[in-house]
C-alpha positions as CSV (number, residue, x, y, z in Angstrom):
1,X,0.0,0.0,0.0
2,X,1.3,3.7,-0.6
3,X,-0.1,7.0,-0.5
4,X,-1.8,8.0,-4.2
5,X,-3.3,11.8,-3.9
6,X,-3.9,14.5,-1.7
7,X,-7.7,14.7,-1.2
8,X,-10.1,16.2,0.9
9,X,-13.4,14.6,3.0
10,X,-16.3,17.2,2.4
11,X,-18.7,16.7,5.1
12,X,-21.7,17.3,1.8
13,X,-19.7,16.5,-1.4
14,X,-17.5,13.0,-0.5
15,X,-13.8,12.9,-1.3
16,X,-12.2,15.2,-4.2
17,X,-8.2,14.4,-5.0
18,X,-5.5,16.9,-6.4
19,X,-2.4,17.7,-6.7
20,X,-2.4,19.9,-3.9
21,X,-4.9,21.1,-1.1
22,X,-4.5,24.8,-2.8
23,X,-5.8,22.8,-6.2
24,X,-8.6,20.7,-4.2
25,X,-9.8,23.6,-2.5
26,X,-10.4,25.4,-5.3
27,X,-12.0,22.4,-7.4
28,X,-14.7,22.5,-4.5
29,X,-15.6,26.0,-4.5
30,X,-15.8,25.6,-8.6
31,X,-18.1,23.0,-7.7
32,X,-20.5,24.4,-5.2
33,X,-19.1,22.2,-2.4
34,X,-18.8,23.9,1.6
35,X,-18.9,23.2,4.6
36,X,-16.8,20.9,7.5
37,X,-14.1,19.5,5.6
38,X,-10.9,16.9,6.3
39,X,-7.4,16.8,4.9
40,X,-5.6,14.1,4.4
41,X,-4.8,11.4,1.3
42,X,-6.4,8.7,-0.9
43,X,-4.2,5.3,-0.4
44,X,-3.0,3.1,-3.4
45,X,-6.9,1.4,-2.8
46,X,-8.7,4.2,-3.2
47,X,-9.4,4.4,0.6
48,X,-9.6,8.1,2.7
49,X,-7.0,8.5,5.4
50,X,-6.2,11.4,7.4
51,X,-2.5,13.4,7.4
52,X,-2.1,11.0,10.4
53,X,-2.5,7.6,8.8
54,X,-1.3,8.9,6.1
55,X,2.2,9.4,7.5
56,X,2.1,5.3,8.8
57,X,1.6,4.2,5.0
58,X,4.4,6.3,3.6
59,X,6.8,5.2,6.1
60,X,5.9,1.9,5.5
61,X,6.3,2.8,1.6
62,X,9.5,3.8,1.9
63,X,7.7,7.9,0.7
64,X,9.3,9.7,3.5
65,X,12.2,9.2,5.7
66,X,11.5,6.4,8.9
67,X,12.5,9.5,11.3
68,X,9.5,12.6,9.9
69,X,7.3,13.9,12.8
70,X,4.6,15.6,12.3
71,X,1.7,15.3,9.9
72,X,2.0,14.1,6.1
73,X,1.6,17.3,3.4
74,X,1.1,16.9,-0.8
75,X,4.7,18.6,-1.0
76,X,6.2,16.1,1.8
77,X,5.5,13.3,-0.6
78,X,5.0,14.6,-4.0
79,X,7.3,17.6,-4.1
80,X,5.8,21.2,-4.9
81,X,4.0,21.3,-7.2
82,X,2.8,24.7,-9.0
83,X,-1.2,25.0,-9.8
């Protein structure tokens, strides 16, 4: 298993994927979609985690170093990536 996409849980709208959280954001408001939302990543089986989880299946994926604290981020694992 790995870490696929950044996405986001809309509370009304389900889960929309992007390169980024700048690019998903703004693919939501195009769409109409508000409200309580939560970041975090779509896994290699389509699956929502959170930044949380997410960070436990890149280290095990060998997509960040063993040794990162903190929460996962698009950039941490994909680079920056310009919208």
């Amino acid at each position: 298993m790995f870490i696929k996409r950044a996405a986001i849980l809309y509370e009304r709208g389900g889960v929309l994927e992007g390169t980024s959280y700048t690019n998903i954001v703004s693919l939501a408001r195009r769409m109409g979609i508000t409200g309580k939302s939560i970041y975090g990543f779509t896994d290699s089986s389509d699956n929502f985690v959170d930044r949380f989880k997410a960070l436990e299946i890149a280290k095990q994926a060998k997509q960040v170093p063993q040794d990162y604290k903190g929460s996962l981020y698009p950039e941490d694992i994909f680079g920056r990536v310009v919208d």
